[in-house]
C-alpha positions, 0 to 999 in steps of 0.5 A: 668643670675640668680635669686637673692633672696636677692636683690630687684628683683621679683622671679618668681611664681610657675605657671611660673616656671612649664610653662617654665619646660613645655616649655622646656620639650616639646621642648626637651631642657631638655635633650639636657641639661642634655645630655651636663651636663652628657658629661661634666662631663664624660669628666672631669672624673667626672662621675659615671658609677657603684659601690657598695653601702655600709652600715656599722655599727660600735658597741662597741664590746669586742676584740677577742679572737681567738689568740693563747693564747685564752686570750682577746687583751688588749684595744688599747691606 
């Protein structure tokens, strides 16, 4: 089953796409759905259930100067 857009077949319009959201919504197969997809992947490990979200920035800065020579490292290689 599936769409194929790059064969001869119609597509489905929007109207039709949001009645058969509809549908499913309102009998509650949309989360019987995504109920089974989030099991699947707990299953197989493949589930999130928390973190840290992080965010870095990385800037050309001159090296340090707080070694015992009080002298700049010489740049890397």
């Amino acid at each position: 089953m599936g769409i194929g857009f790059l064969k001869e077949e119609q597509v489905p319009d929007a109207t039709t796409l949001c009645k058969f959201r509809k549908l499913l919504n309102d009998n509650g197969i949309t989360k019987l759905f995504f109920d089974s997809v989030k099991s699947f992947l707990d299953r197989h490990g493949k589930l999130m259930h928390g973190g840290t979200i992080v965010d870095a920035t990385i800037i050309d800065a001159p090296s340090s100067t707080k070694n015992t020579e009080k002298q700049r490292y010489l740049e890397m290689p």
